[in-house]
N, C-alpha and C positions, 0 to 999 in steps of 0.2 A: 620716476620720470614725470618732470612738469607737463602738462597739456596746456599748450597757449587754449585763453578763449576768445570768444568774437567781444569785441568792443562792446556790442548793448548788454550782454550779460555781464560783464566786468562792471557797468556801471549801476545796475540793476543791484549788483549785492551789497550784504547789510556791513557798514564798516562800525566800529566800535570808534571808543571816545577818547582813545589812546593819546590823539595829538589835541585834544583837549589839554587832561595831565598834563600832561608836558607844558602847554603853552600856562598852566595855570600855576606849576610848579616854578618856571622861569618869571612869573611875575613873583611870586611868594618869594623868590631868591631877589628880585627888584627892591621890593618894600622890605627888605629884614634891614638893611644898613640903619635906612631913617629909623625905623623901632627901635633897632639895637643903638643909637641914640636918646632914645627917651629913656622908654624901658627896655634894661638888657635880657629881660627874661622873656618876654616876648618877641624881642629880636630873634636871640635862639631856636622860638619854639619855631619860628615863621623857617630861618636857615635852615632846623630840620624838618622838618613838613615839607616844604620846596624840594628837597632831596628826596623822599622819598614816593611825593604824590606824582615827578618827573620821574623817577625810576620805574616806578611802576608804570607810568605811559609811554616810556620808551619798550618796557617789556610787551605791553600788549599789541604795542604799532609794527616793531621790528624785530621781536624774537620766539614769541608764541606762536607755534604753527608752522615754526620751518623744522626741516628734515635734516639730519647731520649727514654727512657728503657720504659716508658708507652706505647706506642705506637703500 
């Protein structure tokens, strides 16, 4: 069972960098087109780095810490 809390405590706790990642992953997938024009081998590395440094900030912002519905 969730327990709502009061608004100042809510904004009091520590949030993590999760949408960071994310927004740093979504530039890394920006800049790989123009790379993968120059050099294709740094295009790729940027495509996959974007993929996984947003994966993982999606895992910390929205999946870490929640409870499966049985429970």
């Amino acid at each position: 069972m969730r327990v709502k809390m009061a608004h100042r405590v809510h904004n009091t706790q520590r949030r993590g960098g999760g949408f960071f990642l994310i927004i740093f992953g979504a530039i890394l997938f920006m800049v790989a087109p123009w790379q993968l024009a120059e050099t294709p081998e740094l295009g790729w590395t940027a495509i996959i780095f974007g993929f996984l440094i947003g994966g993982i900030g999606f895992y910390l912002t929205f999946v870490k810490g929640r409870r499966k519905v049985g429970e």
